[in-house]
C-alpha positions as CSV (number, residue, x, y, z in Angstrom):
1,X,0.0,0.0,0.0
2,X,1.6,3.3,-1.1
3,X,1.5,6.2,1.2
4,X,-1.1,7.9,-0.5
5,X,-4.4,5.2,0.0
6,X,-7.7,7.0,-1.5
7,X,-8.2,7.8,2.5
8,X,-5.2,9.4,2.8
9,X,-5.7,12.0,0.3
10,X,-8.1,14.6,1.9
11,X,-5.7,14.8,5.0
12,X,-2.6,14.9,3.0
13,X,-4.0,17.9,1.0
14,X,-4.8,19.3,4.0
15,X,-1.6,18.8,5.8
16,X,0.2,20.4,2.4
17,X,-2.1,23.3,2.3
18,X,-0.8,24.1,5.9
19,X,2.6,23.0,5.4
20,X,3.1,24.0,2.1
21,X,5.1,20.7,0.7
22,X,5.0,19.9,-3.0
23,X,4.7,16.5,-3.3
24,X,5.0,13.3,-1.0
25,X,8.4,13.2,-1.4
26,X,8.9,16.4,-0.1
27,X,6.8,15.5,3.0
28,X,8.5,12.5,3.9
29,X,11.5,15.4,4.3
30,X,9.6,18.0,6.1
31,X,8.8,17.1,9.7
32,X,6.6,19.9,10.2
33,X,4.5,19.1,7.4
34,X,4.4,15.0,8.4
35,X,3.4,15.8,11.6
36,X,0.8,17.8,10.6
37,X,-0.2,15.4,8.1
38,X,-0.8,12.8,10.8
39,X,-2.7,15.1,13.1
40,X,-4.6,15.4,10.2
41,X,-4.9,11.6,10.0
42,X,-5.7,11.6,13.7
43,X,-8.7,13.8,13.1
44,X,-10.1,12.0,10.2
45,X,-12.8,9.2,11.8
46,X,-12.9,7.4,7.8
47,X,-9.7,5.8,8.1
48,X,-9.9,2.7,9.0
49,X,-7.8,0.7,11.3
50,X,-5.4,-1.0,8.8
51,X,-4.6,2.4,6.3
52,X,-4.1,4.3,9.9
53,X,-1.6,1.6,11.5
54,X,0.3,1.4,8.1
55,X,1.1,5.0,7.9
56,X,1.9,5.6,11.5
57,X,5.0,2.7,10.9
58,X,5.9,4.3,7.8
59,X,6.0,7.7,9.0
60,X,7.2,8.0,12.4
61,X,7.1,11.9,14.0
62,X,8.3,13.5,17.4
63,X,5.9,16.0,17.2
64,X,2.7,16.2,18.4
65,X,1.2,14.2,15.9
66,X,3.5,11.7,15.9
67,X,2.8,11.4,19.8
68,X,-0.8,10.7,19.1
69,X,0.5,8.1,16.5
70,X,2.1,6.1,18.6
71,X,-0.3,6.2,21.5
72,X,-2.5,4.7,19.1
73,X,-0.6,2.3,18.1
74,X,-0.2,1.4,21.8
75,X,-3.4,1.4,22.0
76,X,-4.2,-1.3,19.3
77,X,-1.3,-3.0,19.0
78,X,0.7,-4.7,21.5
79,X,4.0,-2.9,22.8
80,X,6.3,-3.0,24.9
81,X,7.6,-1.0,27.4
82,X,11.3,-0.7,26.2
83,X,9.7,0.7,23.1
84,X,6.9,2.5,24.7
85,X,9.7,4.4,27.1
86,X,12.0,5.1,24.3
87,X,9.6,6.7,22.1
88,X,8.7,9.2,24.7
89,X,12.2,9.7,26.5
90,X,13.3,11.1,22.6
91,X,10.3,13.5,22.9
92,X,11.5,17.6,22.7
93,X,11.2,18.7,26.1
94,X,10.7,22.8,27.4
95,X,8.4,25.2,26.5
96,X,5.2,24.3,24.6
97,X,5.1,24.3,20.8
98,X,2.5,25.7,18.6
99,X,-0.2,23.4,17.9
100,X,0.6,21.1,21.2
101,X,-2.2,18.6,22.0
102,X,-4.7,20.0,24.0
103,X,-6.1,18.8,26.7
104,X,-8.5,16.0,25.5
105,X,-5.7,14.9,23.0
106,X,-3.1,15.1,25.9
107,X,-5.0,13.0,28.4
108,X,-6.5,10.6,25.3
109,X,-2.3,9.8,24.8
110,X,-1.8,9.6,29.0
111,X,-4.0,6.9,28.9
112,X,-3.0,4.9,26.2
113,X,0.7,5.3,27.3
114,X,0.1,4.6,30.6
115,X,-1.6,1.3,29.6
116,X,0.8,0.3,27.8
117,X,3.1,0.9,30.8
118,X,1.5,-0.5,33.2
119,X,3.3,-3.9,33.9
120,X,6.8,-1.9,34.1
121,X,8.5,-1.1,37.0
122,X,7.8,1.8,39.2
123,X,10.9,3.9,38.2
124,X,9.9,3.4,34.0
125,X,6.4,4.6,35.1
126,X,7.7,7.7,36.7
127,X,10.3,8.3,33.7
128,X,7.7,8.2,31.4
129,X,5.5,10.7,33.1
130,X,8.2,12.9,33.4
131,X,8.9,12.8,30.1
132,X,5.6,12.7,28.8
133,X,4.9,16.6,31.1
134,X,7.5,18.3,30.3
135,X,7.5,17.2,26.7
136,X,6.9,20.4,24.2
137,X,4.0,18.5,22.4
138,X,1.5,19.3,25.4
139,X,0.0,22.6,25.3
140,X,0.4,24.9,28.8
141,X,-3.5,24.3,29.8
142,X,-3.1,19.9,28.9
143,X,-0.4,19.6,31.5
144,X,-1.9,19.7,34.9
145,X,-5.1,17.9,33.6
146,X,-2.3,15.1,32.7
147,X,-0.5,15.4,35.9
148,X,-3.9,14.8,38.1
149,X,-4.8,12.1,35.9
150,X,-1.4,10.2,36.4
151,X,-2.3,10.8,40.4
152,X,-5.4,8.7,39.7
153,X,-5.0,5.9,37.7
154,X,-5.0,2.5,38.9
155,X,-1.2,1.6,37.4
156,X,0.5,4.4,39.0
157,X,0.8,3.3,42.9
158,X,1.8,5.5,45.9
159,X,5.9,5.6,44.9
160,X,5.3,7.0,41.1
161,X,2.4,9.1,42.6
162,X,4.8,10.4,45.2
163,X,7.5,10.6,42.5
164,X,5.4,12.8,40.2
165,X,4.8,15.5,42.9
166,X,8.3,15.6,44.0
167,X,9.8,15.5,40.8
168,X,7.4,18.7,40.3
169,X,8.5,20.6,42.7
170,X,11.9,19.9,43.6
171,X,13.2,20.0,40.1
172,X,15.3,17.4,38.2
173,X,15.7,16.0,34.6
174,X,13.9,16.8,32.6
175,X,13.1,19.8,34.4
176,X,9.3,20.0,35.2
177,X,7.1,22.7,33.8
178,X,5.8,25.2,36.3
179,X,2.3,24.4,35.7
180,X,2.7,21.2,37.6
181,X,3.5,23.1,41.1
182,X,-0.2,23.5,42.3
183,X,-1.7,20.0,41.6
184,X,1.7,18.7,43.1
185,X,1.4,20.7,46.4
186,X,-2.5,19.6,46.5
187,X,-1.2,15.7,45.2
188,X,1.2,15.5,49.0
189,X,-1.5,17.2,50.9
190,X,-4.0,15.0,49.8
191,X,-2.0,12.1,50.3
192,X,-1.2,12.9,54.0
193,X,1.9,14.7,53.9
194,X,2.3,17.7,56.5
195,X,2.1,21.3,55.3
196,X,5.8,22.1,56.6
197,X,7.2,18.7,55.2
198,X,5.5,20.2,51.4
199,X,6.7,23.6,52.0
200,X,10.2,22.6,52.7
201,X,10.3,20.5,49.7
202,X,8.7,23.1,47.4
203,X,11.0,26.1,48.4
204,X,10.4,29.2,46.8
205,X,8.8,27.5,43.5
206,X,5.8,26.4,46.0
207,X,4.9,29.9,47.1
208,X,2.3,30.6,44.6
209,X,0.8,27.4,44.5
210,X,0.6,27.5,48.6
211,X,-1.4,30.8,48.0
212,X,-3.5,29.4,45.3
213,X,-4.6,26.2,47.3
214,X,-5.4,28.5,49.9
215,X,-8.2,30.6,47.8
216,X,-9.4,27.0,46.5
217,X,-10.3,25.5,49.6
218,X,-12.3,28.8,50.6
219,X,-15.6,27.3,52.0
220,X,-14.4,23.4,51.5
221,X,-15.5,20.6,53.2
222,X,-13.4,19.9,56.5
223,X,-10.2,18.1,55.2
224,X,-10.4,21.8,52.8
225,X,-10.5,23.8,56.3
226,X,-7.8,22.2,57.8
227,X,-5.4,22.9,55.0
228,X,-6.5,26.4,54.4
229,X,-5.8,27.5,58.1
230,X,-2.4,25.6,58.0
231,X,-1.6,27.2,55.1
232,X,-2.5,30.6,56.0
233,X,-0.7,30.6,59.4
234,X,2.2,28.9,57.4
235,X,2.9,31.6,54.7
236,X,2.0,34.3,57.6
237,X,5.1,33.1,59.3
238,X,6.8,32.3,56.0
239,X,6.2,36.2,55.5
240,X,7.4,37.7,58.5
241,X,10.6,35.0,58.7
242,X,11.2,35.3,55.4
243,X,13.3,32.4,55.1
244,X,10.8,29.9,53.0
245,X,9.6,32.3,50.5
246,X,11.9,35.3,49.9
């Protein structure tokens, strides 16, 4: 089956329009172009399963297409986790490109990696979510609905869970986007952790978040009053000591 199948060739034109390649070999050059090809591809509900597998093989992508490819070929095809964590420790990592999966694409691709994932060990679980965050393929508003779902799910026990939220706030490699800082603050609490233990561990990068948690727990249920006073008496002396939060 050549790459372009009679369903292939409304996305293609598509992706080509937007791209502005030539000709099919010139897209099999352009990454910008494939990858928007196969978001186009992604989008399209008349490809069937077979036409959609074959061109995901033949036209692999670190992009944010190609990220939605190959969650859904883990999601139909059997994979393993070598492959699985390979694929998405190569992914770009920093700030968010343009066109980055939003958030029903972003959590859609959690859950199909995570699947695939789940008979790994702890520590491959936790590198992929790393990975997966602070790739550049998620847009700024996908990330923290990814992050909460990765506190959820049934193959992520209480180490990657913990490993998630400290990753998030005490740095490391990659290094974690600042939109993860709230729901990881929130993730320890929740999970029984002591305000001062979270505030030590969050340093200055927790400040915000500590504030934020505060207003969203105004007029909460009891576990949400207990945290709001601790936290309010905790930045008030973090304020006048100065030596948490500068």
């Amino acid at each position: 089956m050549g790459l372009l199948h009679p369903e292939l060739e409304r996305p293609f034109r598509r992706a080509v329009r937007q791209g502005g390649a030539p000709s099919g070999a010139r897209l099999l050059q352009d990454r910008a172009t494939a990858d928007l090809f196969l978001r186009e591809v992604g989008d399209d509900p008349w490809i069937s399963a077979e036409v959609r597998a074959h061109l995901y093989l033949l036209l692999p992508s670190d992009g944010p297409g190609g990220l939605r490819a190959f969650a859904w070929l883990a999601a139909h095809r059997p994979l393993e986790v070598g492959a699985a964590l390979a694929f998405v420790t190569a992914l770009p990592v920093g700030t968010p490109c343009a066109g980055g999966l939003c958030e029903r694409e972003a959590l859609e691709v959690a859950e199909a990696l995570g699947e695939a994932l789940a008979g790994g060990t702890d520590e491959e679980k936790l590198r992929l979510g790393c990975c997966l965050l602070a790739s550049r393929n998620l847009s700024r508003g996908a990330r923290a609905p990814v992050f909460r779902r990765f506190l959820r799910v049934p193959w992520a026990g209480p180490r990657v869970r913990e490993g998630l939220c400290r990753w998030a706030l005490e740095g490391g490699c990659p290094e974690p986007p600042a939109e993860l800082i709230q729901p990881a603050v929130l993730g320890l609490l929740q999970s029984g952790w002591k305000l001062a233990t979270v505030r030590e561990l969050a340093g200055s990068r927790g400040a915000r978040a500590l504030l934020e948690i505060t207003d969203y727990y105004e007029g909460a249920d009891e576990f949400g009053a207990r945290v709001r006073e601790g936290l309010r008496d905790a930045l008030a002396r973090s304020r006048s000591s100065q030596t948490i939060f500068p």
